[in-house]
N, C-alpha and C positions, 0 to 999 in steps of 0.2 A: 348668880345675881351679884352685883357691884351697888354698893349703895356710898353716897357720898355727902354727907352731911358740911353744911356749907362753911366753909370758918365764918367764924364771929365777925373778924369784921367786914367780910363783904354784907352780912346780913342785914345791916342798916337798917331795917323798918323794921320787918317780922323773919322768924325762921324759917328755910326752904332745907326740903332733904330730898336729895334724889339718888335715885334706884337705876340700874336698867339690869331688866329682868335675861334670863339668858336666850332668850329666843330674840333679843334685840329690842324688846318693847322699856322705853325710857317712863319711869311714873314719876311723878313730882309731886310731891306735901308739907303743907304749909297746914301749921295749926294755931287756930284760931277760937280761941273760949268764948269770944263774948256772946252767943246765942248757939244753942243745941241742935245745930244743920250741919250738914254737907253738902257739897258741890262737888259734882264729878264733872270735868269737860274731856272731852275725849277729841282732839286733832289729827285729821290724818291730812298726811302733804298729800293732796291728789284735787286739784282745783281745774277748771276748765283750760288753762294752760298745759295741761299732761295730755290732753283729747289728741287724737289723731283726724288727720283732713276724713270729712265728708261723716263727722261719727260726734261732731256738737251736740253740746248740752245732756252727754252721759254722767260727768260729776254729779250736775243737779237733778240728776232726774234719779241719781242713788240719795242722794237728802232723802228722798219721798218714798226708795225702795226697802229704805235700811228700818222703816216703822209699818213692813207689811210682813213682818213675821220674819221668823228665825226657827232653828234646829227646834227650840224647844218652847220657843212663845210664838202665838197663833197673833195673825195681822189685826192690827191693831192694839193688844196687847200692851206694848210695849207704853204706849201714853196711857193708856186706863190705868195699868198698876203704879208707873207714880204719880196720878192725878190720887190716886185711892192712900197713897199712902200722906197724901198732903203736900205734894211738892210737882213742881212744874218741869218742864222740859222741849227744847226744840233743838233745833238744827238750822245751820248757815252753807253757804257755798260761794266763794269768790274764784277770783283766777288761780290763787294760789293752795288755799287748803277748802277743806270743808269739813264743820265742827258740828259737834251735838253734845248737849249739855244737857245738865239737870241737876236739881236742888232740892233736898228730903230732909226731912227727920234724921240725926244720926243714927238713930236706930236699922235702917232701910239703906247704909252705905254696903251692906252685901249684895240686898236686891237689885242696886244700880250695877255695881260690878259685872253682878250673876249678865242682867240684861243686857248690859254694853258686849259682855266677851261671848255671849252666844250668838250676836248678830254679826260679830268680828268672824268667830270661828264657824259658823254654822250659817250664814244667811241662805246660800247657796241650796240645803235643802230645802227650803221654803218657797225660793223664787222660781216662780212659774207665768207663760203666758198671761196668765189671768192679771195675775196681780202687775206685772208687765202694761199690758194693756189700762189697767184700771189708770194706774200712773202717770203713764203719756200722756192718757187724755187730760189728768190734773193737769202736769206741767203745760199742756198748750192752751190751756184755760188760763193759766197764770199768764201766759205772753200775751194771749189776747188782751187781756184785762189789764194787765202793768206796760205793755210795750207799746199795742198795734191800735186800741181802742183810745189813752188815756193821751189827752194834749201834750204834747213834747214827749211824749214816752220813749219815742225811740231813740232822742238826742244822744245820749252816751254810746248807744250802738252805731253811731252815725257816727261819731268822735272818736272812737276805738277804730271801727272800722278805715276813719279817713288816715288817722296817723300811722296807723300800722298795719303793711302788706298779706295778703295771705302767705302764712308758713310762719308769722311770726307768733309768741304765743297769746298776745295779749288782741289779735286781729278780730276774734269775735268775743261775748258775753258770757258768763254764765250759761244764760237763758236754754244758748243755743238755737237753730234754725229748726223750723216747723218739718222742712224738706228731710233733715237729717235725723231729727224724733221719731217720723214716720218709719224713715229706715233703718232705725236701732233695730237689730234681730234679738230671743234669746240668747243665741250663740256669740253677740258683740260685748251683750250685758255680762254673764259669765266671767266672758276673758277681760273684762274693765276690770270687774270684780277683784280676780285671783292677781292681775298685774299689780294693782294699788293699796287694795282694802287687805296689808298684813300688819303684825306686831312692828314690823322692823321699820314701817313708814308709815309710824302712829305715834302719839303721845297722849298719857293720862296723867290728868293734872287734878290733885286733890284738894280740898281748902275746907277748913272747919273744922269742929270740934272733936278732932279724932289724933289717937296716938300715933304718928309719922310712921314708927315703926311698924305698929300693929295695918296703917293703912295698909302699909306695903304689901305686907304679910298679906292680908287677904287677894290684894290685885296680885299676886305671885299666885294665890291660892286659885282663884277666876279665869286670870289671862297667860297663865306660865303654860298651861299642855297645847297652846295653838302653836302650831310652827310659823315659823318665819318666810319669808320670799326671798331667797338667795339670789333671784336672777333680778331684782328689783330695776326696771327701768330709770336712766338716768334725771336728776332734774331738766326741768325746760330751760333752754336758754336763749338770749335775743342775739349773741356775739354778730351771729352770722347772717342777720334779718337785721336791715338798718331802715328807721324809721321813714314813710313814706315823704316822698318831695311835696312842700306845700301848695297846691292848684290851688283856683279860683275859691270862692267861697260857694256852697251846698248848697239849693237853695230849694225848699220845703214849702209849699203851698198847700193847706188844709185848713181843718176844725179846729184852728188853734186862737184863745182867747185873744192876742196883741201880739204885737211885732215883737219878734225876739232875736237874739244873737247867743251862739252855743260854740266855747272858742279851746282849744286846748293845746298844748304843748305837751312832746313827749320827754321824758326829765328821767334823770339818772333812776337808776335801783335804791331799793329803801335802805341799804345799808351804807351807799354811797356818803363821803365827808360834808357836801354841800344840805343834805335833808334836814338836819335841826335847823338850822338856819331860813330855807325855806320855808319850812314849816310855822316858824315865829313870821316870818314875813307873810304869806297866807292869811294866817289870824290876825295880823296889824291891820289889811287888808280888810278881812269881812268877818270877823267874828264878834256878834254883838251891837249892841247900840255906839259903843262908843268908838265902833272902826271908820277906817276911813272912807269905805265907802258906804258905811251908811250919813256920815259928815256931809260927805263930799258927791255921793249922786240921791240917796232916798231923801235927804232932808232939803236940800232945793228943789225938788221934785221934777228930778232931770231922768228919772224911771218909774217903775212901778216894783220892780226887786230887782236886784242887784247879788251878787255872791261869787265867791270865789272856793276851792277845795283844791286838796293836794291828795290826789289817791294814792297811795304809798304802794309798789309793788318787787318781786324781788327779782324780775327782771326787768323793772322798768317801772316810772310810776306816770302819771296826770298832774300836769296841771293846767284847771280846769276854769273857764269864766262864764257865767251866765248875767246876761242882762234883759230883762222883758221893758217895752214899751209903757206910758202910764195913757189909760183913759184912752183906748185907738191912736196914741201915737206912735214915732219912729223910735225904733231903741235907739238912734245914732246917737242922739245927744247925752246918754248915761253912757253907750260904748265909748266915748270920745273921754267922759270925766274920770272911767274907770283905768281908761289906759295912763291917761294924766298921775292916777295915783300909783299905777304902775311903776311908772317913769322916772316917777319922784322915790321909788326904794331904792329904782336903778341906778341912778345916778347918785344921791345926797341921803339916802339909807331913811329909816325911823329916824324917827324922837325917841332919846330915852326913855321919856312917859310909853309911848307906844309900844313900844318892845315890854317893856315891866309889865303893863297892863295882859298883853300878851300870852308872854310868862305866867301870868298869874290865872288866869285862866284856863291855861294849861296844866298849870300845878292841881287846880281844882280837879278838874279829870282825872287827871292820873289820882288822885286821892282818892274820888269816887269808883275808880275801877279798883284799888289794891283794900281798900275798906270792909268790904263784904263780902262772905266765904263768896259767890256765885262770880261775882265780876274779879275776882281775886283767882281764881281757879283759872276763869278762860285766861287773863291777861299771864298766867304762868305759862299755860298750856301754850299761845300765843309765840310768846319770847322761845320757849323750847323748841316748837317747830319751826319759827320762820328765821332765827337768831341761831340756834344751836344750845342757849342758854335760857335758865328761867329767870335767872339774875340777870336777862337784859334788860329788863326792865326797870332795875334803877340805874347802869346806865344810859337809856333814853332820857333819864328826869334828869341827872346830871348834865348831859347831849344841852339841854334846853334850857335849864337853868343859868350854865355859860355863854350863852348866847350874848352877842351884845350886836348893838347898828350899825356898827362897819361890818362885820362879819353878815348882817342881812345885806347891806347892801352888796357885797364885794358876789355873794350866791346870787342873788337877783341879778345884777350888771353879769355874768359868766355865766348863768341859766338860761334866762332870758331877750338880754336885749340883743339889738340886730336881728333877731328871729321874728320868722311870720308864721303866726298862729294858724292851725287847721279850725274851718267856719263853717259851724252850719246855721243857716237864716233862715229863720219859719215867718213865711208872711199868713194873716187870714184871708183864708177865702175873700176871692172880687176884692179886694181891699185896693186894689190899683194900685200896691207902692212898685215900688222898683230898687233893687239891689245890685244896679251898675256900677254907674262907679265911684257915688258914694260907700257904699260897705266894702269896695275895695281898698276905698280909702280909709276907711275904719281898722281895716286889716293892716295896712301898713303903718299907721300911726301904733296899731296893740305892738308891732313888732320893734318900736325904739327900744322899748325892753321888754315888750312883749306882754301881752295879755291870754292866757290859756283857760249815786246807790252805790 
């Protein structure tokens, strides 16, 4: 085991000490007095981007498998005894990793340990048909209810789908396909299992009131006799998958409340030099009352909501526009003011004010995530797996605190303009609009510099 305690002055906020134990598992801890908890987040890099064709939505359907038991805790288990010992716990799943977390009494940071590295090293005796089956059915419950039933539910799969071809890795969701759930065997599940879910393509991140050293000690003591995956499959990559040509606009006729427009652009990797920039540009954009399009399309009441997001990913990220209709109108006339505020980064950048405000906003976050052992822990865990570092995290605050309006505008005009955004247009039911060649002209106006769960 390697443990490497960080110098002083990268330290800058709080102290981080890291480990990696010798079967390859990387642990991270940060200690933090001011209240008597711990938080354990556990990361492994294995997100629906790892999936292989015709075998979607195996990441997320191990979120739900990894809490029905283990070598030596019986299903369900695993949430009973830290709900019992006073602290919470769940799990995530995106393209990229999928995490599961929990926050106890420091007294109960063995129990977390114990639980996490037996379902690490042991799930496999546990998982069976049954518990198999009980699963899929959650998980298609979940699609019906968040995707197939729920107005616009399916927008972002429609968005992924349109920008990016099959084979690339960001071409379907999470969620995954009904068709391919069905045909998950025991024998697919397994081999997901043993390919992904090891030490060596995992991070434990620790945060609270606990001695660095003494953490370590024990997650050496929990997680040191699992072996490693020597033959670990490579990360996914998009090199060789270039983002689909922009067609016509989508167009969605259903149970949906108002007209709407669902617009996105495919954008660099989250590591790439333009993303802080971006990202302050994003938020200038729609975050808040005091953005510009809440200025500039909700406060003339030129829509009914308006928003913009940059999904950050590590072979590729979104960026994303949604505009709905107000009161059974057209969305055109908010798509048309949204692109206008677009335009305007592209070309003549923020306002000082706007960028600072920005910042500032952003700074709040980031304080609130590195503040509290729980949100402190994932954002280590976080930085460790998807960065290589747990101290990337204060260079991202750094990333965004330089930021200034030429540097948005110069990523916007070089992200964006000249590009035509991928559309999908949900009209309501009988509604009689028409998305000729108005909404194409909406499309090419988002693409002066472009307008893009």
């Amino acid at each position: 085991m390697t443990t490497d305690p960080v110098a002083p002055s990268r330290q800058r906020a709080f102290p981080v000490v890291q480990a990696t134990l010798d079967n390859g598992l990387p642990v991270v801890v940060s200690q933090d007095r001011a209240a008597p908890i711990v938080a354990v987040s556990v990361w492994y890099r294995v997100g629906s981007a790892d999936e292989e064709p015709h075998r979607t939505g195996l990441a997320h359907l191990f979120e739900h498998l990894m809490f029905e038991g283990s070598a030596q805790v019986a299903a369900g288990e695993h949430f009973q005894q830290i709900h019992q010992a006073g602290g919470f716990n769940n799990a995530t799943t995106s393209f990229d990793r999928t995490k599961y977390y929990q926050c106890v009494p420091v007294e109960y940071l063995d129990l977390v340990l114990w639980l996490e590295a037996d379902r690490m090293g042991g799930l496999l005796e546990a998982l069976t048909q049954e518990s198999l089956d009980k699963q899929r059915g959650i998980v298609k419950n979940e699609r019906r209810q968040r995707y197939e039933t729920t107005p616009y539910g399916d927008s972002w799969e429609r968005l992924y789908r349109g920008l990016y071809p099959d084979g690339h890795p960001y071409h379907h969701l999470p969620i995954g396909s009904m068709k391919d759930l069905d045909a998950a065997s025991l024998t697919d599940v397994h081999a997901f299992f043993e390919r992904h879910y090891a030490p060596n393509n995992a991070v434990v991140a620790i945060a609270g009131d606990v001695d660095p050293d003494a953490a370590i000690e024990r997650a050496a003591h929990w997680f040191g006799g699992i072996p490693p995956n020597d033959e670990l499959p490579p990360p996914p990559r998009a090199s060789a998958v270039s983002p689909t040509p922009v067609g016509p606009p989508e167009v969605v006729e259903g149970a949906v409340p108002e007209d709407a427009i669902f617009a996105g652009f495919a954008l660099p990797p989250s590591t790439d030099a333009c993303m802080p920039p971006l990202e302050v540009g994003f938020n200038v954009l729609s975050s808040g009352r005091g953005s510009a399009f809440h200025r500039h399309v909700i406060r003339p009441e030129l829509a009914g909501q308006s928003a913009a997001s940059l999904e950050r990913g590590q072979v590729g990220s979104l960026g994303g526009f949604v505009v709905l209709g107000k009161d059974g109108g057209s969305a055109d006339a908010g798509w048309q003011a949204m692109t206008d505020e677009v335009a305007r980064l592209a070309t003549d950048g923020p306002t000082t004010d706007e960028v600072e405000r920005a910042q500032a906003q952003w700074r709040r976050g980031w304080l609130e995530r590195v503040a509290d052992a729980h949100s402190r822990a994932d954002e280590l865990a976080a930085c460790a797996s998807l960065y290589g570092d747990p101290q990337h995290t204060f260079v991202r605050y750094e990333e965004q605190m330089r930021v200034t309006p030429g540097a948005v505008r110069d990523a916007f005009a070089a992200a964006l303009h000249g590009r035509e955004p991928t559309v999908v247009r949900y009209l309501p039911e009988n509604s009689g609009a028409s998305v000729g060649a108005d909404a194409n002209a909406d499309a090419d106006a988002a693409a002066a510099p472009g307008t893009g769960r």
